[in-house]
N, C-alpha and C positions, 0 to 999 in steps of 0.2 A: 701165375707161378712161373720162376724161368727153372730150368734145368739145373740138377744141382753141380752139373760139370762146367756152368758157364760163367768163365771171369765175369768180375763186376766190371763197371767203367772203368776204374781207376787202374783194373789189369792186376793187383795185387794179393788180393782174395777170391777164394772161389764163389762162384754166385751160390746163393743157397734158396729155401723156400721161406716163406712166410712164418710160418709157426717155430717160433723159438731158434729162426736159423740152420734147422738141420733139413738136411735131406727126408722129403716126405716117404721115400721108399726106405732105406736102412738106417733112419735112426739120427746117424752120424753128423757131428757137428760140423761146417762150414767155416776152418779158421785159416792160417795163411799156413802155408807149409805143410803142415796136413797129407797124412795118405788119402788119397781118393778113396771112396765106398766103392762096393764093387760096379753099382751104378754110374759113378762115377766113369770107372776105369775105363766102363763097357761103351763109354760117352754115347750114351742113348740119345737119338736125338728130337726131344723133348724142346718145343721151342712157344716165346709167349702166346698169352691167349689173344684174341679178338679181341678189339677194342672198338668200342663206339665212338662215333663222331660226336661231339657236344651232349648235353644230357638231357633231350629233348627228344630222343629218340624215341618214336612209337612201334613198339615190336609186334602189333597187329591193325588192319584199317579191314573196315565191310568195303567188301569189293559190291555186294550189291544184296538187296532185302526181299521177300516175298512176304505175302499173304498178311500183309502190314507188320512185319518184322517180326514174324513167326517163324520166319528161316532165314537164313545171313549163307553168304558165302563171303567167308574170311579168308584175307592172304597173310599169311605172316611176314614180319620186313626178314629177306636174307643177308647176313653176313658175308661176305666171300672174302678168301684172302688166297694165298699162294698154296695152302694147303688144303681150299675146296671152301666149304661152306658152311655155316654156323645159323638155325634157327632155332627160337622160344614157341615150341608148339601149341604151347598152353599154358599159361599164366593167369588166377584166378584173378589179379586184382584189376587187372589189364583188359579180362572180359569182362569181369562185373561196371566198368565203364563202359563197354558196348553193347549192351544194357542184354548181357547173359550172368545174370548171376549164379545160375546154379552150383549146386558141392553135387560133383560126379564121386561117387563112390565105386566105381566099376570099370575096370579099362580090358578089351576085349580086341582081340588079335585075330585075326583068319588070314588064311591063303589059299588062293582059287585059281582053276587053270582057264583059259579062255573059252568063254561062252556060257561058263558058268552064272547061274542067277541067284543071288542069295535075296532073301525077302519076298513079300512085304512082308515085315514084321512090326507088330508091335503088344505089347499088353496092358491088358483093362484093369489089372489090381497091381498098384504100383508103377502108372504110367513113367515113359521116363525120357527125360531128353537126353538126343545123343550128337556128341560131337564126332565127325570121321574125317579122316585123312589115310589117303596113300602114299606109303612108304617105299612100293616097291611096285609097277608095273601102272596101268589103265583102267581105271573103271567109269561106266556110265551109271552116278548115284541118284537117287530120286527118292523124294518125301511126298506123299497123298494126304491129302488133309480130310482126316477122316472126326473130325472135332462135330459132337451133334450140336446141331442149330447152327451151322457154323455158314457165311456163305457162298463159303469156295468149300463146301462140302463137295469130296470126292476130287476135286482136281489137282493138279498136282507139280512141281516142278522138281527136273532132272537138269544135270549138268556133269560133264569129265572132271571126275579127278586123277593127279597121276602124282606119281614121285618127280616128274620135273615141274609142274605146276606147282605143287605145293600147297594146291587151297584144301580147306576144309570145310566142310558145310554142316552147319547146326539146324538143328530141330527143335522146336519146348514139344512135351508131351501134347500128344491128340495128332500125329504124325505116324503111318507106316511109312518104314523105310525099308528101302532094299538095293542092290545095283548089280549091274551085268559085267564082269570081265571083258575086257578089249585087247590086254597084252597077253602074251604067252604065260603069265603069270600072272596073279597082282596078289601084295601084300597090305592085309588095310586094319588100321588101328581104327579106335570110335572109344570114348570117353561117352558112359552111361549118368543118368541122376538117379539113379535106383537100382537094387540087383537084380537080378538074374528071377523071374518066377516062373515055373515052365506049368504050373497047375492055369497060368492067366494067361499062357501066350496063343495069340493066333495069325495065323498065314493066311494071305491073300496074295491071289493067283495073281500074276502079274498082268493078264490077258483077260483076264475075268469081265466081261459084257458089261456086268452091273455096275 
């Protein structure tokens, strides 16, 4: 979209939006001469979006796989331009080629102050896989592979995620997860394939012998 206060090239009309030529905030039609909307007046400064380079662009690549690709840690490609930066956190069609196809139904948010430890969690009626990312601070995340017969039973892989790294690390079910706060805060999103059942969930100590 551009701005609906922004001349077009030719300098003789106002720029307007896409849909029908008006202004997507007040309505108002985009012709020459025209009072300004109040958006307009206010020349809010609205400017185009991001654009990609050529149409080949892949807006996610596995940075690297475990337990034979039972868990990925994914980077998404970032955008940057003069007003910071632009990614596609999650795109189903985009994962189900990196061979995640799950339908997460469940998107789940927390904020934790440093040293906090949330998990291991996971549940036996309704397992489910979870994708996570940090939005806002440091954490050390980690998935156990608690899959019976499995045989990396019990061991496990951890790695940093942060709001400047930007990776995300998936899980399929038969995975506890959990991770440690590193920043004075962290804010972390995680995309579930199942909801919520707290009669099925269970913790495991993070330190636990066994």
């Amino acid at each position: 979209l551009t701005r609906c206060a922004e001349r077009s090239r030719s300098g003789s009309v106002w720029g307007a939006v896409r849909w029908g030529g008006s202004c997507a905030f007040c309505g108002a039609r985009a012709v020459k001469n025209a009072p300004k909307c109040a958006i307009m007046a206010a020349n809010v400064p609205f400017v185009h979006p991001i654009r990609r380079q050529g149409q080949d662009s892949v807006p996610f690549q596995i940075e690297s796989e475990y337990f034979d690709g039972a868990v990925k840690v994914i980077a998404p490609q970032v955008f940057p331009d003069h007003r910071g930066w632009f990614i596609e956190a999650y795109r189903r069609d985009s994962f189900s080629a990196l061979g995640i196809p799950d339908e997460f139904v469940q998107h789940n948010q927390s904020c934790s102050v440093r040293g906090v430890i949330r998990g291991l969690h996971f549940q036996y009626d309704r397992p489910m896989a979870k994708l996570m990312r940090v939005v806002t601070g440091r954490v050390f995340a980690v998935a156990v592979d608690i899959r019976q017969g499995s045989p990396t039973l019990g061991e496990w892989f951890g790695c940093e995620l942060s709001a400047e790294n930007k990776r995300q690390v998936y899980a399929t079910p038969g995975f506890a997860r959990g991770f440690c706060v590193l920043s004075d805060e962290a804010e972390l999103h995680y995309l579930c394939s199942a909801t919520y059942n707290p009669a099925t969930e269970v913790s495991v100590r993070w330190n636990d012998p066994d």
